[in-house]
C-alpha positions in Angstrom: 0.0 0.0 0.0 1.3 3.8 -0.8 2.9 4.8 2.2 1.0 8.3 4.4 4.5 10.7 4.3 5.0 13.4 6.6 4.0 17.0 5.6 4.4 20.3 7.1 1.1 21.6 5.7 -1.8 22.2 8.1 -5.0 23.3 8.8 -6.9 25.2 11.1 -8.9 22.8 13.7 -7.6 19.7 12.3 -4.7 18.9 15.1 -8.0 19.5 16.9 -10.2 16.6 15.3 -12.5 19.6 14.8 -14.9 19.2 11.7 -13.9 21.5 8.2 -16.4 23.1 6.0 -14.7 21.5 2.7 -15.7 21.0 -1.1 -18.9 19.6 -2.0 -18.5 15.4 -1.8 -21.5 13.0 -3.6 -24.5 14.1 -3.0 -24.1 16.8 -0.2 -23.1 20.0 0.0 -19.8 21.7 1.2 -21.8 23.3 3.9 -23.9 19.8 4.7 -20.1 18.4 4.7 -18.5 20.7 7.3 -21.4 21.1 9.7 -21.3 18.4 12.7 -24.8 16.6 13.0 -25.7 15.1 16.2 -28.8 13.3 16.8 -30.6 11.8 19.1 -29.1 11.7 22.7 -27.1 14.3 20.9 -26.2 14.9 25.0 -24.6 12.1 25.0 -22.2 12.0 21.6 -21.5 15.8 22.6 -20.4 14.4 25.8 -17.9 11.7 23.8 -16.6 14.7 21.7 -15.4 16.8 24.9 -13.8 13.5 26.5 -11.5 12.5 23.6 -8.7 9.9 24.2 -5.4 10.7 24.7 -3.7 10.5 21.1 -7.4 10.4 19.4 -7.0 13.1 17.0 -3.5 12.4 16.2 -4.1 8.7 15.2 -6.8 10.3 12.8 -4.6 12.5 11.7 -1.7 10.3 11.0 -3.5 8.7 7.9 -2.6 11.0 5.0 -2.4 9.3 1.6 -4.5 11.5 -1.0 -5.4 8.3 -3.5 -8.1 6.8 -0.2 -11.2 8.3 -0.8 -15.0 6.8 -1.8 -14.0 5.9 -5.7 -10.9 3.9 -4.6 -13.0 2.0 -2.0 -16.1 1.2 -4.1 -13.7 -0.4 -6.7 -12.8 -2.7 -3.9 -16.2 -2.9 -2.8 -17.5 -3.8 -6.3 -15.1 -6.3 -6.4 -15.8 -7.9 -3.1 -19.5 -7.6 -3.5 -18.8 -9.2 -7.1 -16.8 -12.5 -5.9 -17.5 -13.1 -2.2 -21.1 -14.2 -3.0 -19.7 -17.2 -5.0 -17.5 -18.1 -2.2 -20.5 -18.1 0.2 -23.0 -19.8 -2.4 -19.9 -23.0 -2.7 -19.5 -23.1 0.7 -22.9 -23.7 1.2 -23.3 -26.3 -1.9 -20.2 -28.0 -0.1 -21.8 -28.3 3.2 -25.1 -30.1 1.2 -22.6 -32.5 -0.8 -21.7 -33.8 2.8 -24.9 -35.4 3.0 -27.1 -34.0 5.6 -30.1 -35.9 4.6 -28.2 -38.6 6.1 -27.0 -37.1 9.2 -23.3 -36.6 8.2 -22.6 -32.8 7.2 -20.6 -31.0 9.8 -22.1 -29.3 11.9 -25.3 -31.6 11.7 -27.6 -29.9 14.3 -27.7 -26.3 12.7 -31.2 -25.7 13.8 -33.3 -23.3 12.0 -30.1 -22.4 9.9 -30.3 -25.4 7.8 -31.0 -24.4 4.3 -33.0 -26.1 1.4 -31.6 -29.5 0.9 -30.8 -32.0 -1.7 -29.3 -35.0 -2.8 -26.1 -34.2 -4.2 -26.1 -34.9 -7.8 -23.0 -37.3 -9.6 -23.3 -35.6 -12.7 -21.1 -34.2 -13.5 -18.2 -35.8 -12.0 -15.9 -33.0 -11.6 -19.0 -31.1 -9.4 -17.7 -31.4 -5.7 -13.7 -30.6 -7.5 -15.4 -27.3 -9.0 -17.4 -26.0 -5.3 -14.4 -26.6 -3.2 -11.7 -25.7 -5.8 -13.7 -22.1 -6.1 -14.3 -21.9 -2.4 -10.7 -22.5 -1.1 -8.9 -20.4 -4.1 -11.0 -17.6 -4.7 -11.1 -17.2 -1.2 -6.9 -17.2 -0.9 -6.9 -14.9 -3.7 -9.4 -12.5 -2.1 -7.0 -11.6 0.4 -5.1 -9.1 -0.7 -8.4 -7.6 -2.0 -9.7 -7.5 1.6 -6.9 -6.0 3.0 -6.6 -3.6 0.5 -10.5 -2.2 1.1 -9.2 -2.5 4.7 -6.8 0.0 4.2 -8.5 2.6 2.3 -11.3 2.5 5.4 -9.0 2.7 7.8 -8.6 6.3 9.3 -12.9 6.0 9.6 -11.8 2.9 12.9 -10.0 6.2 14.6 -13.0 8.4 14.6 -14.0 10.1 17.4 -16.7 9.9 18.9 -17.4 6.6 16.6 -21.0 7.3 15.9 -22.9 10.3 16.6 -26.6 8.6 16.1 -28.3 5.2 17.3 -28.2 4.2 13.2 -24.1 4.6 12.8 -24.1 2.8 16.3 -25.9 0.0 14.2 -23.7 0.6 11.2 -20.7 -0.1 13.4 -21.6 -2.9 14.8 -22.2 -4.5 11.4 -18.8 -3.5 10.6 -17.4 -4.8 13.0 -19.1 -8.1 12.4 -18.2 -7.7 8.7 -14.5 -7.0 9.4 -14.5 -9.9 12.7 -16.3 -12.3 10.4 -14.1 -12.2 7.1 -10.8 -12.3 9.2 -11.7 -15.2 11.0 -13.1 -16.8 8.1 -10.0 -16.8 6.0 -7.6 -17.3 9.4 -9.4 -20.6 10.3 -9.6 -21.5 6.6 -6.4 -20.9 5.9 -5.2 -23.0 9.0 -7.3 -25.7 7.6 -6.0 -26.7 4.2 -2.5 -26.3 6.2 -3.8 -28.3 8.9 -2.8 -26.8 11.4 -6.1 -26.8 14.0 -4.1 -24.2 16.3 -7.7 -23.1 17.4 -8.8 -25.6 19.7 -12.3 -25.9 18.3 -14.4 -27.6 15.9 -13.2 -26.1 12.3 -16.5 -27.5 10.5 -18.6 -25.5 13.5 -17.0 -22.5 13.7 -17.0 -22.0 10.1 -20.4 -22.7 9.5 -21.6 -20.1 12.2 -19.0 -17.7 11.0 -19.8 -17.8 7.7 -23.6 -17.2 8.6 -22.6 -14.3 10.9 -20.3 -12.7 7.9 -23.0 -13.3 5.3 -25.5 -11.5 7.6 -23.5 -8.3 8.1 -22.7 -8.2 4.6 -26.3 -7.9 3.1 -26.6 -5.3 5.8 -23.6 -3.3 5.0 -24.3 -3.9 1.5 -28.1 -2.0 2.0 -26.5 0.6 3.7 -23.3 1.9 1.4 -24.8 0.7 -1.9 -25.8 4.2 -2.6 -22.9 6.0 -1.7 -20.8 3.3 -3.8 -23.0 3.5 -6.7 -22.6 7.5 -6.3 -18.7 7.4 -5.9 -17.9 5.2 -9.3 -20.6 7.4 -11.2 -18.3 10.5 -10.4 -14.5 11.2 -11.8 -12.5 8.3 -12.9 -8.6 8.2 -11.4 -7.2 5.9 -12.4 -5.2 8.0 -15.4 -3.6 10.4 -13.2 0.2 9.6 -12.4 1.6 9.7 -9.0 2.9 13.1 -9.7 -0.4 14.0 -10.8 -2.5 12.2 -7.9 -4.6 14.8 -5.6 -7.0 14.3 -3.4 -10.8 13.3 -3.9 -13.5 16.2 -3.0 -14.0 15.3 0.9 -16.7 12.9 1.1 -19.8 12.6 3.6 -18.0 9.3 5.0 -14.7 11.0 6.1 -12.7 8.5 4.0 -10.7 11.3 2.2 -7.5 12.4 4.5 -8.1 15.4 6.6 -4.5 16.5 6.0 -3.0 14.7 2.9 0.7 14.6 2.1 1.9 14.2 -1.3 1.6 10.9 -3.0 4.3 7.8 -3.3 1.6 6.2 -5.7 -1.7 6.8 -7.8 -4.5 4.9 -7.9 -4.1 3.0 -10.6 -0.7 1.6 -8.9 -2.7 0.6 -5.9 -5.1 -1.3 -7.9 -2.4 -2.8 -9.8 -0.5 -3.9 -6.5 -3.5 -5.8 -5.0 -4.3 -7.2 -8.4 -0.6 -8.8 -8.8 -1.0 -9.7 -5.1 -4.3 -11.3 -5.8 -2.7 -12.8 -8.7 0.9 -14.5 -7.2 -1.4 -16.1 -4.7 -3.7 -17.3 -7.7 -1.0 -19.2 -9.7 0.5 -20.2 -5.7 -3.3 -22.2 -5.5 -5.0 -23.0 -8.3 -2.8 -26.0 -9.1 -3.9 -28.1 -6.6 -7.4 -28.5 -8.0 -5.7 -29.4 -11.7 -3.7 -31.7 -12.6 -0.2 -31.1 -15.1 1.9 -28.5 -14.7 0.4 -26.4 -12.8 0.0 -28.7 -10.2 3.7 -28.2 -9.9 2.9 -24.3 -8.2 0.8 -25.5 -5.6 3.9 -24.0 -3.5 1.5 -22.7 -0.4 -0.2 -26.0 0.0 0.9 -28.8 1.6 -1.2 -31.2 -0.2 -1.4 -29.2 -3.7 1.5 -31.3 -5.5 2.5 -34.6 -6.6 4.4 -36.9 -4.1 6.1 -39.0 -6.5 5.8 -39.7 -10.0 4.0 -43.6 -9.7 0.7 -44.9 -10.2 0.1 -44.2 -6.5 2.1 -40.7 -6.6 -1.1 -38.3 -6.0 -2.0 -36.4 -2.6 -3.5 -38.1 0.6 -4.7 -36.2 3.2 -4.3 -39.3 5.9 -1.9 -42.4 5.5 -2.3 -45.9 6.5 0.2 -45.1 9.5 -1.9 -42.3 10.8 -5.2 -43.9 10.5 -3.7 -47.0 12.8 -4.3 -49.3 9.8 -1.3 -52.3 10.5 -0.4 -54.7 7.8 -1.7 -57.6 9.3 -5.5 -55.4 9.6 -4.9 -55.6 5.2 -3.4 -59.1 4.7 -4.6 -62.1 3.3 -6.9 -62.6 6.1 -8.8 -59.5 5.3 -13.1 -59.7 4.0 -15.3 -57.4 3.0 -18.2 -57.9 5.0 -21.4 -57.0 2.8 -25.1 -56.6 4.2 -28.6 -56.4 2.7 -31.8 -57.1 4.5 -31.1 -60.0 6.5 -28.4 -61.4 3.6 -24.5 -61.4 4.6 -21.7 -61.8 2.3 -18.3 -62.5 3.3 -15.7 -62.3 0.4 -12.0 -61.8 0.4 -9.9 -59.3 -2.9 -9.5 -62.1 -4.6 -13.4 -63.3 -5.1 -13.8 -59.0 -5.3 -11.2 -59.5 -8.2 -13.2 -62.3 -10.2 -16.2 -60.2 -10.1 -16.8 -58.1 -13.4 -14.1 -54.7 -13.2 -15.3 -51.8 -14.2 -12.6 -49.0 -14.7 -13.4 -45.0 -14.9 -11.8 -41.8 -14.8 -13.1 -40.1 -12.0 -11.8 -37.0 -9.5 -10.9 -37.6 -6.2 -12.0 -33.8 -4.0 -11.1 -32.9 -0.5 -12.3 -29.7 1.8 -9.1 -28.2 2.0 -9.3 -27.5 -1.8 -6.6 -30.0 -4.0 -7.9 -32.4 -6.3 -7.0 -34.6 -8.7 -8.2 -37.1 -11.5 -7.2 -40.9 -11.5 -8.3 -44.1 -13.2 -9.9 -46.7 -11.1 -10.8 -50.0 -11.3 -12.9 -52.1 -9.1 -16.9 -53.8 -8.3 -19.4 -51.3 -8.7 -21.1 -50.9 -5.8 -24.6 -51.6 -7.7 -23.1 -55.0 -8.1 -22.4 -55.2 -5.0 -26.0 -54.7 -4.0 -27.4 -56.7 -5.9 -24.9 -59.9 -4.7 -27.0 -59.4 -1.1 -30.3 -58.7 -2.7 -30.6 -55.0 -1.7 -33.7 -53.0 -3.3 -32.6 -50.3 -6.2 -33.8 -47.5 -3.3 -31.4 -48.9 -0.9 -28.7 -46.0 0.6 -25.1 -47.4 1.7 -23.4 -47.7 5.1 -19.7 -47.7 4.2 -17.4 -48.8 7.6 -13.5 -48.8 7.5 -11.0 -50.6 9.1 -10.1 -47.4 10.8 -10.9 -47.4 14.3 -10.5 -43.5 15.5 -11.2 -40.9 13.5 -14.3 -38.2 12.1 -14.8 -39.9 8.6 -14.1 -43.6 9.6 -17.7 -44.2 7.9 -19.8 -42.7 5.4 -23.2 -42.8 4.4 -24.3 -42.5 0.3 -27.4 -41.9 -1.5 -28.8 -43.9 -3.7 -28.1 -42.1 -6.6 -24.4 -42.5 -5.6 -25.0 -46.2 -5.3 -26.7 -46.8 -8.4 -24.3 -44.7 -10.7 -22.6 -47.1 -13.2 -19.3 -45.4 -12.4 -19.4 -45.6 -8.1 -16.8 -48.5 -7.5 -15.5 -50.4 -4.9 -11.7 -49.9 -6.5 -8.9 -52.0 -6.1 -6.9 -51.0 -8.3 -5.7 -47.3 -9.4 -3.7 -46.6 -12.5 -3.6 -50.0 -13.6 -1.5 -51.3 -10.1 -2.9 -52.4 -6.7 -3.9 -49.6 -4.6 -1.4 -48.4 -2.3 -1.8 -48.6 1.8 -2.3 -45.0 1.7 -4.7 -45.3 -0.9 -6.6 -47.8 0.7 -5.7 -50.7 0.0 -7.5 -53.7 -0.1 -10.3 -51.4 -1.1 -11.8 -48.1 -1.2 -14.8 -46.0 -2.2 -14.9 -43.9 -5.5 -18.2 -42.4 -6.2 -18.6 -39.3 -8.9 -18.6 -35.9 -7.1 -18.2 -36.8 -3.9 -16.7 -35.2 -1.3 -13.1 -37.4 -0.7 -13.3 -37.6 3.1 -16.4 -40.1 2.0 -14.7 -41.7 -0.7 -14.0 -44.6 2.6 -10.5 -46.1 2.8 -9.4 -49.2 4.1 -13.1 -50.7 3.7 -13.9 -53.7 5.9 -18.3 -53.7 6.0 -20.6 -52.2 3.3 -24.8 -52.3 4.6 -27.3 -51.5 2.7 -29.9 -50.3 4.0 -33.5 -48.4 3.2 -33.1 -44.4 3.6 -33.5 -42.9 7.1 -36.3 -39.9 7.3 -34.3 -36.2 7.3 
């Protein structure tokens, strides 16, 4: 951001945080500008203005780059209002492709919070890779964006007093909600995909309540400054000036234009150019671990973004045989898939799985923290597997693993994820036995579905009529 220099210019009553009769701003007048409006208790903010805070006015006073000012900040605005929608709208979709018809998106219990519903669709394939890949890297890029509207805001958090009628009070309390709610959303997301859960409380919970208490203070913040936003990019344009050339905006009912502005280290169109090339490094730093290729080869800021190794079993896992407890003895020749339907039970060990018809397909593998990546599988579908036990065509699936401890140990799936032609039990990956880490004997691969209920290291499938929402 363009540094606030020191000047030796001033003006009368501003060391003073006293108000200035200055040039007309959007919509108001020079005098409506300059003249100090309190309202109801006005008692009580003209109270707050003769008890000011040690260091108050100076604080104020100490931001002075001329390029802030209502046009600089709508453009971030615009931009924010343009993309964090989408990030909201996949985070939501990605909470429903979790299943909570079946009891198993985190949290569960979200009382009167819980959205319309669906069964998550398996077509197309690449669905569940799209949502989260969108959610997790528009939301890295983003940052520098949201610090950047931070910044051209920031003298307004020294104001003093902060409000000076019940509706600013309001106003800045959904600020602060605003600016609480997007901070801790990207802190504890960003934690997340590095797994680091420094936090000490439930990520899914936390970020589903944050994210309701952001989206809330949005709309309202949205309502309130639309106007003044719509007003601000209808007036001058400044992005052609040159540094040299930068001067202030007209002062501006919100008090975003510097009181006392210094000369300018960069002009507008540099700022906007230094959060876009931000906003940008941390793109091509992301986006390749939801593609596979080169790019995947960037994934520099994620831990699970790139390749391992370079064999059939060289793509990402997000937990290994070791860490799930699974010993080789749990995977060896004494190892059977246990299947249920009704009151039929099947016992059958890889190699009777093996002499069952294979069916291989090209399907993406998708996890919350955002990478993802396409492999060919080969395995029983699960159809065939119901139908071995007898199991009707509306019959959902109970998926157990071998894994004893653990939040995804088991996983529920819908019947259209049982009766798609391309929802295996795989065995194989890449045209070589799954790896441990993979899951070997077996695993889960269903179209679109979320990867933490793509089941590893399976030992029981049941299936079983739907339970009532």
């Amino acid at each position: 951001m363009p540094a606030d220099p020191p000047s030796d210019d001033s003006s009368a009553g501003a060391d003073r945080g006293e108000p200035r009769r200055m040039s007309d701003g959007p919509g108001r007048s020079a005098e409506t500008i300059g003249k100090r409006v309190d309202a109801y208790p006005a008692r009580l903010w003209r109270a707050l203005d003769r008890h000011r805070p040690p260091g108050a006015d100076a604080a104020t006073n100490a931001w002075r780059s001329p390029v802030r000012g209502p046009w600089l900040t709508s453009v971030f605005g615009v931009v924010l209002l343009a993309t964090l929608p989408l990030v909201i709208i996949t985070g939501l979709l990605d909470w429903i492709a979790y299943g909570p018809r079946l009891g198993q998106a985190f949290p569960s219990d979200v009382g009167w919070l819980r959205p319309l519903v669906f069964d998550w669709p398996t077509r197309p394939a690449w669905l569940f890779r799209l949502t989260q890949g969108l959610h997790v890297t528009l939301g890295i890029v983003l940052v520098p964006v949201v610090v950047a509207k931070l910044w051209s805001v920031a003298p307004k958090l020294f104001d003093w007093p902060p409000a000076r009628s019940v509706a600013q009070v309001l106003e800045r309390l959904s600020l602060l909600l605003l600016v609480g709610g997007i901070f801790f959303e990207m802190a504890t997301g960003l934690l997340n995909i590095q797994y680091a859960y420094l936090f000490g409380f439930d990520f899914y919970t936390a970020h589903w309540y944050g994210a309701w208490i952001f989206t809330a203070a949005l709309v309202t913040h949205v309502v309130i400054k639309l106007p003044r936003t719509i007003s601000a990019l209808r007036g001058p344009r400044f992005t052609r000036a040159t540094a040299e050339e930068t001067t202030p905006e007209p002062a501006d009912p919100d008090g975003l234009v510097a009181r006392r502005p210094g000369p300018a280290t960069m002009s507008r169109r540099g700022v906007l150019a230094l959060t876009g090339g931000g906003a940008l490094l941390l793109a091509a730093l992301t986006v390749g671990q939801s593609l596979d290729g080169v790019l995947r080869r960037t994934a520099l800021l994620l831990p699970r973004g790139r390749q391992p190794d370079e064999g059939p079993n060289g793509f990402p896992v997000n937990r290994t045989a070791a860490a799930a407890g699974i010993r080789p003895a749990d995977t060896g020749a004494q190892w059977r898939l246990t299947v249920r339907g009704g009151s039929r039970t099947v016992e059958v060990d890889r190699d009777g799985l093996l002499a069952m018809t294979q069916h291989t397909a090209d399907l993406p593998i998708a996890c919350v923290e955002g990478w993802s990546t396409t492999q060919t599988w080969t395995g029983v579908r699960l159809r065939d597997l119901a139908a071995v036990v007898g199991a009707p065509d509306s019959a959902v699936a109970w998926v157990e693993s071998l894994e004893q401890a653990g939040l995804f140990r088991q996983a529920r799936l819908q019947v259209n994820q049982v009766r798609h032609p391309d929802s295996l039990l795989a065995l194989r990956v890449n045209g070589v036995d799954l790896s441990a880490d993979h899951g070997y004997p077996a695993r889960i691969i269903v179209p679109a579905l979320p990867g933490v209920h793509c089941t590893k290291w399976v030992r029981r499938i049941t299936f079983e009529e739907q339970p009532h929402d």
